[in-house]
N, C-alpha and C positions, 0 to 999 in steps of 0.2 A: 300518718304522713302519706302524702300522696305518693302512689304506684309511679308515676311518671316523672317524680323529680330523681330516682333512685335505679330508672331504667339506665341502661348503656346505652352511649351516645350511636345511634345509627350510622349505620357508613352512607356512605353517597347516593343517591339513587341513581338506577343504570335508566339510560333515555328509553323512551318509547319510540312506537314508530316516528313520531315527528315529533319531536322535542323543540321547545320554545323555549320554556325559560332553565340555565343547566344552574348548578352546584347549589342545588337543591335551595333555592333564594325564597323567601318567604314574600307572602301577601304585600305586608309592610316594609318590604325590602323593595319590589317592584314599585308600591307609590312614592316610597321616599327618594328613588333615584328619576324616575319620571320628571315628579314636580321639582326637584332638585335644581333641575338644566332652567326653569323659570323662577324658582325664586331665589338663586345665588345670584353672584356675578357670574358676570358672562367673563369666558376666557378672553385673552390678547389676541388669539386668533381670530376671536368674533369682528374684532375692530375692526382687526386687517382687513377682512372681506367688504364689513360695511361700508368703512367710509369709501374704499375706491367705490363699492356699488352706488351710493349715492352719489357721485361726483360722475359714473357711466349714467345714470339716469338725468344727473341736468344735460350732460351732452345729448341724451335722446333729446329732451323736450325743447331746447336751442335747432337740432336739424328740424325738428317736427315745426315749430316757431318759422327757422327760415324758409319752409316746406311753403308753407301757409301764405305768407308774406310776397312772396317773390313767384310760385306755381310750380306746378309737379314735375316739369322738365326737369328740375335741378336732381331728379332720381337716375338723367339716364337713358329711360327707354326712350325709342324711337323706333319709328319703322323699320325693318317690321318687327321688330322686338318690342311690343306693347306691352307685356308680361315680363318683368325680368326679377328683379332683388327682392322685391314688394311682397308679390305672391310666393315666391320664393319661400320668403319668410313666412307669411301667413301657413302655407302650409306644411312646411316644418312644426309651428310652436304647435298649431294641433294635432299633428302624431306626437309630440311630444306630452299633451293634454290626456293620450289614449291611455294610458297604463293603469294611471289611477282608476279609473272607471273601472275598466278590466279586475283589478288586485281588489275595489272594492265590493264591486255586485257580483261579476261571476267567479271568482273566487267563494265568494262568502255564496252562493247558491249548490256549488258542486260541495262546498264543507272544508274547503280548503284551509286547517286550523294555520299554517306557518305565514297566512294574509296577516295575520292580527297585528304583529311587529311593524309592517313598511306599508299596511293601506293609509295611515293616517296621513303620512309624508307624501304619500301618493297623490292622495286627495288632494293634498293641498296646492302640491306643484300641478297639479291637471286644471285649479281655479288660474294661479298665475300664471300657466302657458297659455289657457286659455284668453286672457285679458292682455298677455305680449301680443298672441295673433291677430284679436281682432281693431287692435290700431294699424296694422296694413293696407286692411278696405277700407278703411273708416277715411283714413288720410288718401289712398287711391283715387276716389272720387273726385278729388280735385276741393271742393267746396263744402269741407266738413261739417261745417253748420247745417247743409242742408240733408246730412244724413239720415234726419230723421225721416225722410220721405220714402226710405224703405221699408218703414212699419206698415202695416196695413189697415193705417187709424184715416178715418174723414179728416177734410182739408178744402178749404176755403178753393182752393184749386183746381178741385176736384180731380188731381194727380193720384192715379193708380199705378200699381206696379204691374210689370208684366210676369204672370206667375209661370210662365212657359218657359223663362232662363233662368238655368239651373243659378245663375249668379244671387236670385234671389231661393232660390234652394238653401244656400251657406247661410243666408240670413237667418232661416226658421232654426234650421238644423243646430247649427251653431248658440245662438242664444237660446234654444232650447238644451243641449247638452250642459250648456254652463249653469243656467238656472236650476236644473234639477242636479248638478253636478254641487253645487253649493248647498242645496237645500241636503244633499246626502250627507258630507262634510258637516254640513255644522250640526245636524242630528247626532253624528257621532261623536261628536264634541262635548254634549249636554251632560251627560256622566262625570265628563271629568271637569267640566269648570265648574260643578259643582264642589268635585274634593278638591279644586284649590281654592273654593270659596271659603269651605269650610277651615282649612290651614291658612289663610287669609287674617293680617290685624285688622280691625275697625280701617275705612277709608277708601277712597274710590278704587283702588284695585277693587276690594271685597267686593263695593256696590255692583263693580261691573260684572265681575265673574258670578255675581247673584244675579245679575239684569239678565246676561245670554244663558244662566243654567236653566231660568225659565221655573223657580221653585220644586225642581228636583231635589228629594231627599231620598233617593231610593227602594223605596217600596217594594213589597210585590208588584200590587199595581202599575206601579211607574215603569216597573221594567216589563211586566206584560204587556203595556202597551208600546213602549218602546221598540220591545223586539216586532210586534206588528208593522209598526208603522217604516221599522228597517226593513223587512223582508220585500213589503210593498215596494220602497223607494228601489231597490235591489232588482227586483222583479221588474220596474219602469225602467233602469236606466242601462242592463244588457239591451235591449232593442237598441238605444244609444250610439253603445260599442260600435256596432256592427253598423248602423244607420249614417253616425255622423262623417267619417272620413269617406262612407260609399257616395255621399253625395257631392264633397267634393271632388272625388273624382269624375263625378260628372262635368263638373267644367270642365274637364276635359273631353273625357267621351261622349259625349254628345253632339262633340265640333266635327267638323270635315279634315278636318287639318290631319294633312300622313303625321304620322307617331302618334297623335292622341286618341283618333278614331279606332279602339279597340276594345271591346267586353271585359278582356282579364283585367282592366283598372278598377274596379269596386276589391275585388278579394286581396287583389296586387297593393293597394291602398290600406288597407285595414291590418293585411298582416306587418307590413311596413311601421305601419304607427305601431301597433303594438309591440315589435322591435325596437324601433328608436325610445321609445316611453319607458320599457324595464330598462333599457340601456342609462338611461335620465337618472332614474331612480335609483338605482347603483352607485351612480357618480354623484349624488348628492348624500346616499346613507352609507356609503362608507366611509367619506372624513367626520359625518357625524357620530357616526358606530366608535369610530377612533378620538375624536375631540373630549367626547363627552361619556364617554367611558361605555359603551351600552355593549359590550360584546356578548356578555349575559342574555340579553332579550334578540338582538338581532346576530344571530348565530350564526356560523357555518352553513347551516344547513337553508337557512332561507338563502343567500348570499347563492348557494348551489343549485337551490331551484327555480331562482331568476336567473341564470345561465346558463341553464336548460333551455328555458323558454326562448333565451337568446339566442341558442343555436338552432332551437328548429325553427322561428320564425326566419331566423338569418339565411337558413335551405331553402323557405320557402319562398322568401324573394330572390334569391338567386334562382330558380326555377322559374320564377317569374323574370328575370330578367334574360333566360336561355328563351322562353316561349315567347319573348316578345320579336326576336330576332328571328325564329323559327316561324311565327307569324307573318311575317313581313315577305320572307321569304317562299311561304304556300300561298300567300293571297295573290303571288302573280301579278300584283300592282307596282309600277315600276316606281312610283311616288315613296309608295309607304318602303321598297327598300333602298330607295335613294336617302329616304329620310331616318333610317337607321344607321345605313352604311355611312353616312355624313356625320352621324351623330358620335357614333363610337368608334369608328373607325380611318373616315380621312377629314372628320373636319378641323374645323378650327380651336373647337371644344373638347378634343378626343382626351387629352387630360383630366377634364374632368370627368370622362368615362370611365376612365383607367382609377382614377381614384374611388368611384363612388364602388368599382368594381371589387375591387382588392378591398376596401375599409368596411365593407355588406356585406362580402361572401368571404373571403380567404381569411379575415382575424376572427370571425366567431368560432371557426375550425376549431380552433386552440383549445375548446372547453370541451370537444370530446375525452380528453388527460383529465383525468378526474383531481390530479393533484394541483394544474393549473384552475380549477374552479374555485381550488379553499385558497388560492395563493393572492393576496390581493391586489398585488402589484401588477396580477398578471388580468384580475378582472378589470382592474381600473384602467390597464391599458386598452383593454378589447374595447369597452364603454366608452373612450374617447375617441375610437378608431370609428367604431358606429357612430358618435354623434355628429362628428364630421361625415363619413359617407351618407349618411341620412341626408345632411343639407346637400352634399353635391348629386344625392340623387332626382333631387326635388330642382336644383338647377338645370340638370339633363334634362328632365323632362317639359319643364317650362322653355327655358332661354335659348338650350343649343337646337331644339325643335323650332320654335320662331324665328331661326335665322334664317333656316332654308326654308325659302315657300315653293310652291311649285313651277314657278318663273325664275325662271335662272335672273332676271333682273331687279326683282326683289330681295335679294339674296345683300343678309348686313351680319355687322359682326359686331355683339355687344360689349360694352364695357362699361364697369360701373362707374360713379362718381364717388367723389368724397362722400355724398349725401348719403350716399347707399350706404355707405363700407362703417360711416359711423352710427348711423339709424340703428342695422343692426347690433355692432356692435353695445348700443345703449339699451335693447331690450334683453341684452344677459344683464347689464346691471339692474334693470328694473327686475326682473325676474329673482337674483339672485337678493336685492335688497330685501323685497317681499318674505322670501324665504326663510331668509334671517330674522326678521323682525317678528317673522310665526314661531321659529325656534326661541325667543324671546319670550315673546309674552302666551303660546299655549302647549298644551301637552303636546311632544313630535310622535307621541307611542300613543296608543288606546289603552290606557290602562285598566277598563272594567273589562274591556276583550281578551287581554291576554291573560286577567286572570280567569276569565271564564273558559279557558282552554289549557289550562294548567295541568298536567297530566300529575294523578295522584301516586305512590309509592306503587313499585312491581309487586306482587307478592312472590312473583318467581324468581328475586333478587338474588336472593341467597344461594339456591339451585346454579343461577348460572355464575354469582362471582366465584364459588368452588369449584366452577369447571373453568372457570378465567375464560368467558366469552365476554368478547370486548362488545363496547356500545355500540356500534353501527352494525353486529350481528342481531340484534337487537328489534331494529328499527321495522320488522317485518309483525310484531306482536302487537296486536290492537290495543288500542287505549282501554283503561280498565275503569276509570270513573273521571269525570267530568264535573266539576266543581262551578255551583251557580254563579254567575257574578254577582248576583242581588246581595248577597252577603259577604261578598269580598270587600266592598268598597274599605279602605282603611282611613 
């Protein structure tokens, strides 16, 4: 008889330093709950979310429609508020794009194992944010047909673009971060639409999830290149990180205009996205961590270390938003501090200073309480506060900037329209449809990732359950083996 049918049942294993998967859940427990959320039914709450989102995306594409129809006044701006809702948007949806990038490349380059549960969701919300913001310049332009006249292809017109405004800067940068943002994404994906091809009956599901695995059956091979071809893509897409939101910062800084004319908006910019982005990410993987039963795989402890992140990105724009006013104030330019002091203090806008101020700095405070981190009511409220302050910071700097120009005679006060207020409004449905419809039909987890980071049994278990050292005494002992993925697939 086998030795191991007649062993005693092991007690639990005590977590390692970063625990991923807990109460000790096997290989075939991880695939089965994974592909589970795509091949059952979807719950009642799924509905709920979809169908309004579908019904917020025909109201996008009706304003977009009246947009088009009738001309871009119907948004709003006017002199001198040329910038207002539009960009607004635009750059919001890409600090909201930032995360993913961030959770999947440098994460996965510093070794980051507690990535493997929430890059995939990452990813995915960083292709859809990405694709909400770039219909704001698209539609901006006025004459969206002719937007292809940004590319830098020949033309019977011989129309060149001017590579000197940073405007077409967003152009490269942007469809360049999506392109190889996509190309990362779906690389990570080839694993696993592979095992639900294979758990797949005869029929176009199988065909399809055979067509995108690409004849992955897991090999050494296949994973030896695989893992090459991630490290690469990983290695291209931090310069990204740091690259794409610095340039749009440049439409700003690069202008004359008091408020925008200042250096600290490249790193002011990048750490921002990367705040509002885990804050995104949060708020969309905890009702699914909750819906879909995953508390298993998306743990406490990832949930703690995106609110980390969240607190000292959240410092460091508030330090940025103390040095902008301390700026203003050493440059000795009466402009740039008329153009603060009007902004946050006596203008017209000063509410939305006070909001963008309090919902960026004063609610991330919260997550220095280590027991408001694991609390979830308490992180889902911080994530809302941030994702709101995010957009009102992005309106500070665009709209209540533009009102005041250096002429007291230029001097207007924006207001949006209907257009505006439902525009946006329709790209959380477009966004959140997308998202849904990913939780649908692919894996929301990396399932050859998470087992490839599976932390194997302590041998010092026994040692410390007899001295009753709890698990997070724990968590300071190195991982002690590392299990391939190549032979996890189940």
């Amino acid at each position: 008889m086998d030795a191991t049918a007649t062993a005693a049942p092991q007690t639990p294993r005590i977590l390692d330093r970063e625990p991923l998967v807990l109460n000790n859940r096997s290989y075939s427990w991880i695939t089965n709950r994974i592909c589970g959320i795509v091949e059952n039914k979807q719950p009642a709450l799924w509905w709920i979310l979809f169908i309004p989102s579908v019904l917020l995306t025909g109201l996008m594409v009706f304003c977009f429609a009246y947009l088009i129809s009738t001309g871009v006044g119907v948004w709003g701006q006017k002199q001198p508020v040329a910038w207002a809702w539009d960009i607004t948007n635009f750059v919001f949806w890409i600090g909201i794009g930032h995360a993913g990038t961030l959770i999947s490349a440098i994460l996965f380059l510093t070794r980051q194992k507690w990535r493997t549960s929430v890059n995939r969701a990452a990813e995915a919300m960083t292709i859809f944010a990405v694709m909400c913001a770039g219909l704001f310049p698209a539609f901006h332009v006025g004459r969206v047909w002719m937007v292809w006249f940004l590319a830098p292809i020949p033309n019977a017109n011989a129309i060149w673009q001017n590579f000197k405004s940073p405007l077409l800067w967003d152009v490269f940068a942007v469809s360049t971060y999506f392109s190889v943002s996509l190309v990362f994404w779906f690389l990570g994906l080839v694993p696993d639409l592979a095992t639900l091809r294979d758990r797949c009956r005869p029929g176009l599901k199988k065909f399809l999830y055979g067509l995108f695995a690409l004849g992955w059956r897991g090999g050494n091979r296949h994973w030896s290149h695989y893992e090459t071809a991630y490290m690469l893509l990983a290695a291209l897409s931090t310069p990204l990180v740091l690259s794409v939101h610095s340039v749009v910062s440049f439409d700003f800084a690069t202008s004359v205009v008091p408020g925008w004319h200042t250096t600290i908006f490249p790193p002011y910019f990048v750490a921002g996205a990367i705040f509002g982005g885990f804050a995104m990410v949060l708020t969309l993987m905890i009702p699914c961590r909750r819906i879909y039963g995953l508390d298993d795989l998306i743990t406490p402890k990832h949930i703690d270390n995106m609110a980390k992140i969240i607190l000292l990105t959240g410092t460091i724009v508030g330090y940025a938003y103390c040095m902008e006013l301390f700026v203003a104030y050493y440059s000795a330019n009466p402009y740039e501090a008329d153009a603060f002091t009007l902004r946050g203090i006596t203008g017209p806008s000063t509410w939305a200073y006070y909001f963008m101020f309090g919902f960026n700095v004063f609610a991330p405070q919260l997550f220095w309480y280590r027991p408001w981190r694991h609390n979830m009511w308490v992180v889902m409220f911080v994530c809302m506060c941030v994702n709101a302050g995010m957009w009102f910071e992005r309106y500070v700097i665009i709209a209540t900037t533009l009102e005041r120009h250096m002429v007291p005679g230029s001097w207007g006060v924006y207001s949006a329209t209907w257009v505006d207020k439902y525009t946006f409004l329709g790209t959380f449905g477009f966004f959140m449809m997308l998202f849904l419809l990913f939780l649908r039909f692919l894996p929301v987890i990396a399932i050859g990732e998470v087992k490839g980071v599976l932390p194997q049994s302590n041998p010092h278990h026994d040692d410390h359950a007899e001295k009753g050292v709890q698990e997070e005494d724990l968590m300071n002992y190195p991982d002690r083996h590392v299990a391939k993925p190549a032979a996890a697939v189940a």
